[in-house]
N, C-alpha and C positions, 0 to 999 in steps of 0.2 A: 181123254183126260181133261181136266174141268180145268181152267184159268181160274187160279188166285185174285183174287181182287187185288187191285193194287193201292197200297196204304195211304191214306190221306198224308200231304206235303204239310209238313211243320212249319208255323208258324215262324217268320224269324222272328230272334229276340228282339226287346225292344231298343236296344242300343246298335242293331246291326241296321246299315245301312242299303244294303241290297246292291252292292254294286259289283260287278262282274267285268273284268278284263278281257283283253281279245283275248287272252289264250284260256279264255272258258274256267278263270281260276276268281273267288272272292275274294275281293278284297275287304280287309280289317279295320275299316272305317265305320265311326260311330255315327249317326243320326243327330243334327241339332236340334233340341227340345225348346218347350217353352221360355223356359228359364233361363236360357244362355241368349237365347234370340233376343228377349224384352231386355237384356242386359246390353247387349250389343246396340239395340234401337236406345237407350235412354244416351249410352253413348254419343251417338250418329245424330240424336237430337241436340245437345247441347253444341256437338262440332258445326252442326247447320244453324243454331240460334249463333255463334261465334261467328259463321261465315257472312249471316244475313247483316250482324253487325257493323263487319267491317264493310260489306257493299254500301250499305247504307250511307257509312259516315263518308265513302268516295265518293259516294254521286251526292249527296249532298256538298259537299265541298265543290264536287265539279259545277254544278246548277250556279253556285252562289256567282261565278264569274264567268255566267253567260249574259248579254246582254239581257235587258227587264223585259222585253216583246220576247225573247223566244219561250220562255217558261211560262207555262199556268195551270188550269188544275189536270187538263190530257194528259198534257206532256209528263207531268207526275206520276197520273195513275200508270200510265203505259208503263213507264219506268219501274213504277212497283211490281207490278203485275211480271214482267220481265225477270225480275230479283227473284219474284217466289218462285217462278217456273225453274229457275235456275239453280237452286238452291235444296227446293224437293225432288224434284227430277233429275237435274244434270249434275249433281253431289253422287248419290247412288251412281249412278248410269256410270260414269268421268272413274269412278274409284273401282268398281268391276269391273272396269274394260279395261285401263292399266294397273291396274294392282292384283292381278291374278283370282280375280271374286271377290276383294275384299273393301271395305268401308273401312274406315277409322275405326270405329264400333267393333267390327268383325274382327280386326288385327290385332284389338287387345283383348278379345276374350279368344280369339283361338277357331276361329271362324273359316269358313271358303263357299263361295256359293259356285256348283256346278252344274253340268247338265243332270239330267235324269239318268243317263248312258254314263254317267261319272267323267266325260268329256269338258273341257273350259267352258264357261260359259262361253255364250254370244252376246256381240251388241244387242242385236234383237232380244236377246230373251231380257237382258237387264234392261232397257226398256219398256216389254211390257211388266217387269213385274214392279219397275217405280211407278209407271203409272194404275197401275190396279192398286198398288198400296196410298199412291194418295188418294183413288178416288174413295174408293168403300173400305180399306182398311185405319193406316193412317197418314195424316191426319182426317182420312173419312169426309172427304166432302160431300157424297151424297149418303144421307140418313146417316150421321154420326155414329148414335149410339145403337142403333140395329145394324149396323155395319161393322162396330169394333165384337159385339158379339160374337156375331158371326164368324168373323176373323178367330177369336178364340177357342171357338168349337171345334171350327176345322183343325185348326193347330193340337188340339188335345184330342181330338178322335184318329187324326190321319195317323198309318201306322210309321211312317218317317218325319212328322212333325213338320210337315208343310202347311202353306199359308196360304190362302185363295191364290198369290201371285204368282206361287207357285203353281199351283195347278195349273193355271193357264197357261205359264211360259213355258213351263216345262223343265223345270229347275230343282235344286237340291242344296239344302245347305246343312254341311258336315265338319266334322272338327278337324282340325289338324293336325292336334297334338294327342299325344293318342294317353289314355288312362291308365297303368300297370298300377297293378296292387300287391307293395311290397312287402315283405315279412322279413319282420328282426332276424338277421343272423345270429345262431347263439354264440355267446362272447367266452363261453368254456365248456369243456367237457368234464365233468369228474372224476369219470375213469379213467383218464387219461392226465390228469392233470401232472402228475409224476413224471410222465415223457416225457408234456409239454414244455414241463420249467427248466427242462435242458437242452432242448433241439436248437439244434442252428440252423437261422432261420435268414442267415446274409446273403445266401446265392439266392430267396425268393423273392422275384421282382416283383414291382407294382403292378404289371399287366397280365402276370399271370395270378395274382392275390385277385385282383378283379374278378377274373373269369371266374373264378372258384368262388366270389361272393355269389354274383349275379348269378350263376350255376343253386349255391344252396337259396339264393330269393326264390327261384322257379321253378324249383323241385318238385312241390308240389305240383305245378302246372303239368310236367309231362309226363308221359303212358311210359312202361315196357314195350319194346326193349330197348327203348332211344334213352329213358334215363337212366338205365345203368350201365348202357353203354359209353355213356356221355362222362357220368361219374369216373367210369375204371379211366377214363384216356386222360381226365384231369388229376387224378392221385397219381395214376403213373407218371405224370410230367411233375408233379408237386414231390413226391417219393425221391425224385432225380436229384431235388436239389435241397432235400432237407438230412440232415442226419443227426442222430441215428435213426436206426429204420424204428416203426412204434409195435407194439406189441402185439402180434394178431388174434383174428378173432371177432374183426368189429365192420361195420359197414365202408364203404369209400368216402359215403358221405360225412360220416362221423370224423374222422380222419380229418377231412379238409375243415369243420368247424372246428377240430382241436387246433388246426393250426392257422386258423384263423383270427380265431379266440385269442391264443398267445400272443400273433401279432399284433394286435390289438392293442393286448394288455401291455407290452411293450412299447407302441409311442404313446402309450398314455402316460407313463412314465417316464420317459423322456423328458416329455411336452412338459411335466411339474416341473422338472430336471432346469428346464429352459426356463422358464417363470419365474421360479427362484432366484436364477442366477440371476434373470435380469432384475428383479425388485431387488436384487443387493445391490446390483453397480449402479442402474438409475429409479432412486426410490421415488422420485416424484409421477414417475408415470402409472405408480399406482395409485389404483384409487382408494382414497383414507376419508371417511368422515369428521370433518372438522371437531375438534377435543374442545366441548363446552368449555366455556370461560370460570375459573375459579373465582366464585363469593368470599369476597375479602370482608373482616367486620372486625374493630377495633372496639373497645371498651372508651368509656367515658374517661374525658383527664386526657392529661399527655400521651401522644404515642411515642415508644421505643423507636430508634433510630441505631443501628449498629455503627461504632465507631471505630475510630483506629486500634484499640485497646481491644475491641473485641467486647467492651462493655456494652449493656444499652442508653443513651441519656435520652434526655429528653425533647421533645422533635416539637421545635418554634416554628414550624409550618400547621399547627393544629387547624382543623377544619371546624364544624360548627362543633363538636365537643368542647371548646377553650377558645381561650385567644392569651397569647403568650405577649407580658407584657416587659419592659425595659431592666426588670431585677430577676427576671426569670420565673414569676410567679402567673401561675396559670387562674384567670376568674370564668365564670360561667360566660357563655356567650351571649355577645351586646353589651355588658357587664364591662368597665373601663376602672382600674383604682384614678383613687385620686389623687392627683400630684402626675401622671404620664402624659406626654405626651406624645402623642399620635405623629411618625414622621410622616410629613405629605407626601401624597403618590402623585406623579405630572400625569397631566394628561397624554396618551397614547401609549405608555409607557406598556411594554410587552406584560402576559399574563406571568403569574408566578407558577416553576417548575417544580412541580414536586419531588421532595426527597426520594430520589429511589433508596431502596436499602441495600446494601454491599455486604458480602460476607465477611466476619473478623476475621482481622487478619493481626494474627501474635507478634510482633518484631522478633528475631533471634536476639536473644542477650550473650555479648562473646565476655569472657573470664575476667573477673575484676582487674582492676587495674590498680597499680602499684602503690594509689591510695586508699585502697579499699571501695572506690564506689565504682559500680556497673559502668559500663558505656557500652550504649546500645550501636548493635552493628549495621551502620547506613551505610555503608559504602560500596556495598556487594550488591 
């Protein structure tokens, strides 16, 4: 009998990382790519211009109160030369060796550098990979820019998006936060919605509404016979504490977005329920767009003033329409008759307050009085 060929090994995807457990099982770790890495180093660059900064203004200050024979241009450069070593090298090195792989850089994009075995790294291996990055990658001291090339090649060809430093050290840098891609739960069911709008829904708790979201997010994701066996064991426990029972005939999964949906649809109403009430009792904490100012415009001549009477007379405060003079006769403005005079104003004397206008207000008239004439009622 003839031996089958045995099938060429599939590539892994390009987001898998290749890493394997003792107990001979893969792990679900993704591969860091270009993209996340040059985000991480722009990071890592700024936190080391921040560090070289503050070295700088130390030894500077310390220099200034040494005696004038100890410093001059050696003693300087050594000092320099020390900062940069310290700063490109011993920044990486110092943050991978206690920070579980990670840089500044790394920790905000979501970063871990390990071994190639998915093991912690080693001092040695962060080591060599700062120094291979500063020599030919970056900052590239030897052949700059045939050096960052390069560096980019490897990174966009290698199938785990490793860097020359990597290569050498022997190292791996992988995410740690890992990627799900979720889908809308639906918010109703139509054929169901009849049930819905009367099931009671108070014995279901929050930790089991969870399961049954996070259940229809990744529905899709899994095979027979795990997802329907998965479904029946969470309708049976959602069944236990919902009632009345719903009308069969429909899937488990259908089931738990009807009653999903409903719950839903419920503190969403609530939630108004709550809003409203509080914009009645404290209205300022909503927010209101300021009400444009009303344009006021009077006509030429006196302005109306309402009075006690509820009449309108005539308003002796006229702006540039008039100027109200001593017999109550209004002239065009700058315009003075002759014969007035002008009472003087002191100097400092406060601005003048404009009439506000007040609503008429009618007095009550109480029942003539035993002469015949009115007396109005002030005393109330």
């Amino acid at each position: 009998m003839r031996a089958q060929p045995r099938p060429p090994a599939r590539p892994a995807p390009w987001g898998d990382a290749g890493l394997v457990s003792g107990e001979a099982v893969e792990l679900d770790v993704r591969a860091a790519r270009i993209g996340s890495r040059v985000l991480a180093l722009l990071l890592d660059v700024l936190a080391q211009a921040a560090l070289m900064l503050v070295l700088s203004m130390s030894v500077g200050i310390a220099m200034l109160n040494l005696p004038e024979g100890l410093v001059d241009g050696a003693l300087a450069g050594g000092i320099a030369t020390v900062g940069l070593i310290l700063v490109l090298v011993g920044y990486p090195v110092l943050c991978e060796r206690f920070n579980h792989g990670r840089t500044l850089g790394k920790m905000a994009v979501g970063l871990r550098v390990v071994s190639a075995d998915g093991a912690p790294v080693a001092a040695r291996q962060s080591l060599i990979r700062a120094l291979v990055g500063v020599a030919v990658e970056w900052p590239g001291l030897v052949l700059p820019l045939v050096s960052w090339v390069a560096g980019v090649t490897v990174m966009v060809t290698d199938r785990r998006g490793r860097r020359l430093g990597d290569l050498v050290a022997g190292t791996l840098v992988v995410h740690t936060r890992t990627a799900t891609t979720w889908r809308p739960v639906p918010t109703a069911v139509p054929a169901l919605a009849g049930w819905a709008g009367v099931v009671d829904l108070s014995r279901l708790d929050d930790g089991l509404a969870l399961a049954a979201r996070q259940y229809l997010a990744r529905v899709h994701q899994l095979a027979e016979p795990a997802r329907g066996r998965l479904g029946h064991g969470l309708w049976t426990e959602v069944s236990a504490v919902v009632t009345p029972p719903p009308p069969p005939g429909m899937p488990e999964s259908v089931y738990l977005a009807a009653v999903l949906g409903e719950r839903h649809r419920r503190a969403r109403y609530r939630l108004g329920l709550d809003r409203s009430a509080a914009a009645t009792l404290w209205p300022e904490l909503t927010l209101h767009p300021p009400a444009p100012p009303r344009a006021t415009t009077s006509a030429a001549g006196p302005a109306a003033v309402a009075t006690s009477e509820g009449a309108a007379g005539p308003d002796f405060t006229a702006g540039p329409a008039g100027v109200a003079t001593s017999e109550g006769a209004v002239g065009p403005a700058g315009a003075v008759p002759p014969g007035t005079v002008r009472p003087a104003v002191p100097v400092g004397a406060p601005a003048a307050v404009p009439v506000q206008p007040v609503p008429g207000v009618r007095p009550a008239v109480a029942p003539a009085a035993p002469g015949g004439v009115p007396v109005p009622d002030v005393g109330t």
